[in-house]
N, C-alpha and C positions, 0 to 999 in steps of 0.2 A: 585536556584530552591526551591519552597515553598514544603514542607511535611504535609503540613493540609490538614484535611481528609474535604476539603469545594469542592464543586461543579462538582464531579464526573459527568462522562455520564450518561443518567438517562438511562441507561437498567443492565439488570441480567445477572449480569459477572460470575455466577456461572458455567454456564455449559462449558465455553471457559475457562474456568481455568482451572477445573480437567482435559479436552480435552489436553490442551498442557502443564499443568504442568506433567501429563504422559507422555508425547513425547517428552519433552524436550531434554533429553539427547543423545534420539535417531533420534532429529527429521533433520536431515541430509541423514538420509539411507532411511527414509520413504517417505522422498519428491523426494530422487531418485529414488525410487519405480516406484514412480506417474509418473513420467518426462520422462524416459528412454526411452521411446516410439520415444521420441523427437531426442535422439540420443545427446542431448546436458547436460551439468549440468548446479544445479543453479546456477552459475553462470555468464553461458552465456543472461540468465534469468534475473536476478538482473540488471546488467551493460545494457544490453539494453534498459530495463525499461526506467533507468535514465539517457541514454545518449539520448534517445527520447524526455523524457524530457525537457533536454536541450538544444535540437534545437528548441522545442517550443518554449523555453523562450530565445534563443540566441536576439532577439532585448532588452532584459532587459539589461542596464548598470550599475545601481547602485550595487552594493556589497552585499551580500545577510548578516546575520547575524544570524537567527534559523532557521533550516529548523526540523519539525519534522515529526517522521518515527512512525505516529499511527498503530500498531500490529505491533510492529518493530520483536515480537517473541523472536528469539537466536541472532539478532541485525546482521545478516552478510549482510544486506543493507547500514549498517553502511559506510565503508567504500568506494562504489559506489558513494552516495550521498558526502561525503569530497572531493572522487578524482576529479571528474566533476564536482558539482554544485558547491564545493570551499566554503562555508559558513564558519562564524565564528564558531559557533556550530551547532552538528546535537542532537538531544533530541530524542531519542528510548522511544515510549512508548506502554505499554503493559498490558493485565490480569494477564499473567501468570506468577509467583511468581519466578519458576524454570526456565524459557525461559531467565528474566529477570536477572538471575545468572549468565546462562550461555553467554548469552550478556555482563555482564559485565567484567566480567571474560576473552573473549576473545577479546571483542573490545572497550572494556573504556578505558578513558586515556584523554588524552590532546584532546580539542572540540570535545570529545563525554561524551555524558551522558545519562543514560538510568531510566526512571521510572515507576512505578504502576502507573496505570490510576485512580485509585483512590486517588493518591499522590500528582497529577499535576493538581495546578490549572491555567486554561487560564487565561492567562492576556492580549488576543489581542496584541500580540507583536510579533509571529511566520513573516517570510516571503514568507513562504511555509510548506504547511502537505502536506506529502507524505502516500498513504495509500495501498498498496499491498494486494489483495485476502485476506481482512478479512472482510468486509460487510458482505459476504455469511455466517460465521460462528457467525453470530450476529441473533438472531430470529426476524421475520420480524415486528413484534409491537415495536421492540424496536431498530429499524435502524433510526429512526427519532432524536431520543435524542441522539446517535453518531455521524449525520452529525449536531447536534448543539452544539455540546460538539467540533469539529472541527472547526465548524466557529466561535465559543469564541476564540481557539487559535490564530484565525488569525488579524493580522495586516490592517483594510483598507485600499483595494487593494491586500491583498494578494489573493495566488493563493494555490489553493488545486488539487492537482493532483491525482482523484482518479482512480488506477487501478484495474478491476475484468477482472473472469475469462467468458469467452464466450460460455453462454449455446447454442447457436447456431451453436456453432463448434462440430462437429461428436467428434472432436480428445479431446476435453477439454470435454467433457461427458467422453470417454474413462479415460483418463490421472485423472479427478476426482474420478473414480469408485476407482480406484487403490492405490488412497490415504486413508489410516487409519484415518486421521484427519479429513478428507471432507464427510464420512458418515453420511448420513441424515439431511443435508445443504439444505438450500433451497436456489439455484441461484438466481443471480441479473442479471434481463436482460438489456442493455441499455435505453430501453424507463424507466422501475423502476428505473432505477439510476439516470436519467434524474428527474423525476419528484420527489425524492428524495432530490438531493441538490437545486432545484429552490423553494419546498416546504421549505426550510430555508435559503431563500432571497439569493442564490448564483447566479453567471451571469455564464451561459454557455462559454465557450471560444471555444471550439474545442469540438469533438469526433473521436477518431482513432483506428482504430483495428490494430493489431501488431502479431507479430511471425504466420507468416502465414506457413511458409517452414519449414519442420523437416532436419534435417540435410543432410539426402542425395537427400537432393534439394536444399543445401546450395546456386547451383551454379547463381539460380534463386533471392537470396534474396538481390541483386543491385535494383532488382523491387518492395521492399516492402514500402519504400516510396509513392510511386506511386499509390496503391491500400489500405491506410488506410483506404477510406473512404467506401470501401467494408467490409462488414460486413463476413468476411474472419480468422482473425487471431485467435489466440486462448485465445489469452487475449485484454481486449478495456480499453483506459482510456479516460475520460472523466477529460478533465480540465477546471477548471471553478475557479473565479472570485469572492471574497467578496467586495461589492461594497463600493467605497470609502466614500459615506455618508450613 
């Protein structure tokens, strides 16, 4: 991994810094703040994500080799991403200096590694970014130079799997109000996410809405399958496609 300060995201990583280098330490109790609505923790959260994921991409055979976790934060995607996608390395990367400590600290080691986004320069060699509810906390003039700062990571043909959170859901306005970190964000809705990664040459793959059930309707989520393509869940991702030429 290169340490030269060449070709960072062209947006202003300051206000996402002081934001979660303040919440670092605490930012476990504060996401379960947000969440608890839900009845589930993150973790049920996490793992879903990327076993969703994973069935997208189940027709892929070849062996995956980086897969990186852009806002990886305190890195506890970390281990999600190794258990199921199975990659040679996952690559946490991040603004926040403190998030980035405490990421290391508890989930570095052997095929993980975690860096400042200022640190990492793309070499087109990822086989997947993985990007969880941080587009929202990026200002909206400068969401454009992180989804290109994304597809320099990737690989032709790789795949970027980006997940947000769903302003269209009652429950994810709620479950946002409640988080300290998500104050005064401005949402990404799916047609803005959409016209976001095609504005920097990415090919649509899918769009799926997810966690539609809070837990004591757990009994109902055999059906969630079924209904991604309703605009239902409380988070969407959108996976899409850097094109091979």
């Amino acid at each position: 991994m290169s340490t030269a300060k060449i070709d960072p995201p062209q947006t202003d990583t300051s206000r996402a810094d002081l934001v979660f280098d303040a919440v670092a330490d605490d930012y476990d109790a504060a996401l379960a703040q947000g969440i608890a609505v839900s009845g589930e923790d993150k973790n049920f959260f996490a793992r879903g994500r990327v076993e969703w994921l994973g069935r997208c991409l189940s027709d892929r055979t070849a062996p995956l080799g980086t897969v990186i976790d852009y806002g990886c934060g305190t890195g506890s995607g970390a281990p999600f991403l190794q258990e199921i996608l199975r990659p040679e390395h996952v690559l946490g990367i991040d603004v926040s200096h403190k998030s980035l400590a405490v990421a290391r600290a508890d989930y570095g080691g052997s095929g993980t590694s975690f860096a400042h986004c200022d640190e990492y320069v793309p070499s087109g060699a990822a086989d997947i970014v993985y990007c969880n509810g941080t587009l929202h906390h990026v200002p909206v003039a400068e969401r454009a130079g992180v989804i290109a700062y994304i597809y320099r990571c990737l690989k032709p043909g790789g795949i970027f799997a980006l997940w947000e959170n769903n302003p269209w859901n009652p429950g994810t306005q709620y479950v946002m109000l409640r988080c300290p970190f998500d104050k005064g964000v401005v949402k990404v809705t799916p047609p803005a996410a959409r016209r976001l990664v095609t504005d920097q040459g990415f090919e649509i793959v899918r769009q799926d809405f997810y966690f539609i059930f809070p837990r004591f309707l757990a009994a109902l989520r055999p059906w969630e399958p079924s209904l991604t393509k309703t605009p239902l869940g409380t988070q969407y991702q959108l996976l899409c496609r850097k094109p091979l030429q």
